[in-house]
N, C-alpha and C positions, 0 to 999 in steps of 0.2 A: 285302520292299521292294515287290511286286507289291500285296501285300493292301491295305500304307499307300498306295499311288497309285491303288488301286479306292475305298476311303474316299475320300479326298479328294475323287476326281471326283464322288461320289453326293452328299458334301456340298455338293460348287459345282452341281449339278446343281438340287439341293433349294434353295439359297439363289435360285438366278434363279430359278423355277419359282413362290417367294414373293413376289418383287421383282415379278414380270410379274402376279399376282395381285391385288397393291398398286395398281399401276397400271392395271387393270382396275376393280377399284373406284372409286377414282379418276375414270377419264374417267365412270362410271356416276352420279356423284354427283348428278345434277340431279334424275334420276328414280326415285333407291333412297330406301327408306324407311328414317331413319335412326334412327328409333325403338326405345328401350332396352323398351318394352314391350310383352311378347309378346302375338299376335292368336291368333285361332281356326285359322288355318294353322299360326301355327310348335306349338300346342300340339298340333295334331292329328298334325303330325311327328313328336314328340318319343313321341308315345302309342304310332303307331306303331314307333318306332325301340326303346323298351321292350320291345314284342313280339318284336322284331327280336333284341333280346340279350337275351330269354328261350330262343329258339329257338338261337340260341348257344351258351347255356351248357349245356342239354342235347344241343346235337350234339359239346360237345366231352366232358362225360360220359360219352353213350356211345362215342364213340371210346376216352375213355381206359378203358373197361371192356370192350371188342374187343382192345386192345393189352395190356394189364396188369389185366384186370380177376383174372388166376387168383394173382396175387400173394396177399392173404389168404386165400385159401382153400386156395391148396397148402398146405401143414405141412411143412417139409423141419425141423422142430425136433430136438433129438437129444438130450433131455435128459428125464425122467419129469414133471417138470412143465411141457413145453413145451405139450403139445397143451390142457391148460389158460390158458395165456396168451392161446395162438393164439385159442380160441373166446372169449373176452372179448374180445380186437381184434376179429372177425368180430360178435362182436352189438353194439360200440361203432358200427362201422363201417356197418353196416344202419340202426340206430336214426338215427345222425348223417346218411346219405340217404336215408330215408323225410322227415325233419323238415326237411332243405334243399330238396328235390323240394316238396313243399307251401308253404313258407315263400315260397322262389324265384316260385313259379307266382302265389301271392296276391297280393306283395309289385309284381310286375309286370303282372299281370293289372288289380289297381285303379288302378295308375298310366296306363293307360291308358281304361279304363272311363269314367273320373272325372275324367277329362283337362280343363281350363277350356274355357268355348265362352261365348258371348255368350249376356247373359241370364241364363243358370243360376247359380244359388246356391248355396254350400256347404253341405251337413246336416252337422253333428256331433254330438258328445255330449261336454258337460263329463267325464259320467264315467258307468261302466256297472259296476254292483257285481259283476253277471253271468257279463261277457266279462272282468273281470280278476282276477274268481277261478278261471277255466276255465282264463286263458294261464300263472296263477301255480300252481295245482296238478296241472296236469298235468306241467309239466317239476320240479317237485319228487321227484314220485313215480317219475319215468323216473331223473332223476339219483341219486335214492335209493337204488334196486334198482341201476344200474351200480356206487356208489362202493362198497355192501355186498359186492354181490358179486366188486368186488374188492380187496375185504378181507378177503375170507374165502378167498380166492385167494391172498392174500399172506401169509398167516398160516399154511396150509398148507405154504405153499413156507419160508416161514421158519422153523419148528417144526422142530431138530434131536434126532430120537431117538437117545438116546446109546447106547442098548442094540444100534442098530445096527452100532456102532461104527467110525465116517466116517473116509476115510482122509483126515489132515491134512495141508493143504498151505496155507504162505504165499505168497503176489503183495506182491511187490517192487517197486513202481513210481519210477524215478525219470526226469530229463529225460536222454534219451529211448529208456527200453530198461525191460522187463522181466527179472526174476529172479524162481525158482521156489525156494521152501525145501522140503525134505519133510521130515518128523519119521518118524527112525529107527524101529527094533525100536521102543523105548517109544510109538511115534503120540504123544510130546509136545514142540512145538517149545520149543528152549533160548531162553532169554531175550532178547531185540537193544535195540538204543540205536542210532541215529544216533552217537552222541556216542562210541560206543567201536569206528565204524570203522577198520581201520588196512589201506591199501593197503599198507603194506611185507612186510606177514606174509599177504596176500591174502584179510584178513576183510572184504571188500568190503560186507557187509550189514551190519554193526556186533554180532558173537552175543558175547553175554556167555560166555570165554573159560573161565569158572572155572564156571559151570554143566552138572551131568554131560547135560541133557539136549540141551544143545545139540551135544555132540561126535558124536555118530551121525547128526546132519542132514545133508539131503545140497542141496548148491546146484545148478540146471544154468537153462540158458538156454533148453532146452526144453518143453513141459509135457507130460507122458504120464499119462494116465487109465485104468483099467482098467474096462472096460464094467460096466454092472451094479452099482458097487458106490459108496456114497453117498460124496460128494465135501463134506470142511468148508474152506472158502478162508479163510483170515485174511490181510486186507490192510492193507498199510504202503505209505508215500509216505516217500521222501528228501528232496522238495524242496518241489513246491507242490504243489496239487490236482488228482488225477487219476483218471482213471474206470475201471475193468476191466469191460470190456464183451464180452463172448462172445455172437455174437445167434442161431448155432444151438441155444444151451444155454437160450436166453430167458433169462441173468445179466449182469446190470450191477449195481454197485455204486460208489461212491466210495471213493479210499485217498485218506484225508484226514493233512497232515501232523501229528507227535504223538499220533495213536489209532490204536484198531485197531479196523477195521470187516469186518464178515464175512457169507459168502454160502456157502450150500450147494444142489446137485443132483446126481443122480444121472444120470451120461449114459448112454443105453439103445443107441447106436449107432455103432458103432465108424466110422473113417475110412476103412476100406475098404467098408465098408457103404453107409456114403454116397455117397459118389464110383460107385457105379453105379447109383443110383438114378434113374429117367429123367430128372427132370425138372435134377439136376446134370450129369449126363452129357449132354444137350444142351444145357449152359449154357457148358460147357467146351468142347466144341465148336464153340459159337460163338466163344467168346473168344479161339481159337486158330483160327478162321478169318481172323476181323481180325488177327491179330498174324502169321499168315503173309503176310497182305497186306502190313502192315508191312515186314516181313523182306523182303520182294523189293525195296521201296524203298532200303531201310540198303543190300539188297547193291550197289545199281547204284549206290550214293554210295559204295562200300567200305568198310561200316561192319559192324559184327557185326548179325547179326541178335537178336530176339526170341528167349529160352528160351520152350518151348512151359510153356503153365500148365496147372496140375494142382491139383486141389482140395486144401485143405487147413482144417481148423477154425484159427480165429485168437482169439485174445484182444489187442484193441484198444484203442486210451484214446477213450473217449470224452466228455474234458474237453481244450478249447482249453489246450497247459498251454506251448504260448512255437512255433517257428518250424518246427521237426522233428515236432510234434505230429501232424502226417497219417502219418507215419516211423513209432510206435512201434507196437507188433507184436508178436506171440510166436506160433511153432506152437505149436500142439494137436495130440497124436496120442492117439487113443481106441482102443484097442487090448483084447484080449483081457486076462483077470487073468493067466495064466501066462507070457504075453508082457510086460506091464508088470513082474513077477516079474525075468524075467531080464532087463528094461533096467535095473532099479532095481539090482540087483546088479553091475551092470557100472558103477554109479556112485563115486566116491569121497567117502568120510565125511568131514565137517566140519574133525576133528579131525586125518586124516591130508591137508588139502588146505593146513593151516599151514604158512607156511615160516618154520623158527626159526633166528633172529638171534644 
């Protein structure tokens, strides 16, 4: 109630502060010039004022490269092909500020130079065979060499060698939760349908019933990864379009409803690994700074405070898919193979999680 009566007052403050401006104009009328077209003073303002938010947008530059400039360039990736993505964002990101730094500087620089003044006449050029083959093959050649090279980035990352033999696992997406399939002893997921889910028997993912491969899968709400050893995702969508987005792994993908779409890496570093790596570990830090701050507030209103947060990898949607969409979620735990070993074993089979009618 306090904030809507600070509003209010800044807007009646703001509304007179117009009204008395009006009015000042106003009594000024005899001797202002009321002329729509501009002289050698307002153009020489405006040349200057160009410079003026030239110098701006470079001071907020490098502030935002004081404050966050280490973003692109830490790596905190956790996947074999992350620190490849990483250095394609870092030389996109170089390339895209060298060419705004220049563009910025020109672009403002002649607008003031060239400013109108009495007298002076415009120079153009109808056309310059020259200057617009330099502006047209230069950013050819740049965008060239980025879009190759990351398509041969992506082609990499894409190329499943079977001889490795990836441990298989479907992403379940529906509004608004995730489910993890893993394909039993055989590594081959049993068949699904929407169309032959049955909540009464607790086949919630819809596995074709009469297929022997699907009876050894195992379903959990968690995801566990065993370090080191290549990961194949096969994704499905129950309802409408949704993204499986993991951004330590550098994977995103779409589970488009009706198909199945798929993504694979291999994750190089487990969750405990992570979580004490400096630059996570003062991240969390901070984050449970504020939230202890928090927590002293709830308690003097008598409310529960904040659980202290704790790093964890997450697989997120990142497609708008209806109201809960910020909601949907999954952990990730990246764990040792002999530790993913005895999680997976403490899981229950497909076939024994039926309940028969």
């Amino acid at each position: 109630m306090m904030n809507l009566l600070i509003i209010l007052i800044l807007l009646g403050v703001t509304v007179a502060i117009l009204q008395m401006v009006k009015i000042y104009d106003l009594t000024q009328g005899v001797n202002k010039d009321n002329s729509q077209i501009a002289n050698d003073k307002d153009n020489s303002r405006n040349g200057y004022l160009m410079l003026a938010f030239l110098g701006f947008i470079y001071l907020i530059t490098i502030i935002s490269f004081v404050l966050w400039g280490d973003l692109p360039l830490v790596s905190n990736s956790a996947s074999e092909h992350g620190p490849r993505i990483d250095r394609l964002m870092v030389i996109t990101m170089v390339v895209i500020f060298i060419v705004q730094t220049i563009t910025q500087f020109l672009l403002h620089y002649f607008a003031f130079k060239y400013k109108g003044e009495k007298g002076k006449k415009a120079l153009f050029y109808a056309d310059n065979d020259k200057l617009e083959f330099i502006w047209t093959i230069v950013p050819v050649i740049v965008l060239a060499g980025l879009i190759m090279y990351g398509l041969f980035t992506w082609n990499d990352i894409m190329i499943i060698d079977e001889e490795e033999d990836p441990l298989v696992v479907e992403l379940y997406a529906q509004q608004f939760n995730w489910k993890a399939r893993y394909a039993g002893q055989d590594n081959v997921l049993g068949k699904a349908n929407v169309r032959l889910i049955n909540i009464d028997n607790a086949n919630i993912l819809g596995l074709d019933e009469s297929d022997p491969n699907a009876q050894d899968d195992v379903i959990t709400t968690e995801l566990h990864l065993p370090a080191g050893k290549p990961v194949l995702f096969k994704m499905r969508s129950q309802d409408v379009l949704h993204s499986a987005y993991m951004p330590h792994f550098r994977a995103q993908m779409n589970c488009v409803p009706g198909m199945i779409t798929q993504f694979s890496f291999t994750p190089v570093v487990t969750t405990e690994e992570m979580r004490i790596r400096p630059e996570i570990y003062d991240k969390v830090a901070n984050i449970n700074k504020i939230r202890n701050k928090k927590s002293k507030a709830l308690q003097a209103n008598g409310e529960e405070p904040l659980d202290r947060y704790e790093f964890d990898y997450l697989l997120l949607c990142n497609k708008i898919c209806g109201k809960s969409h910020y909601n949907m979620q999954m952990k990730i735990i990246v764990e040792s193979e002999e530790d993913f070993k005895n999680w997976f074993n403490e899981q229950k089979l497909f076939k024994n999680s039926l309940v028969q009618n």
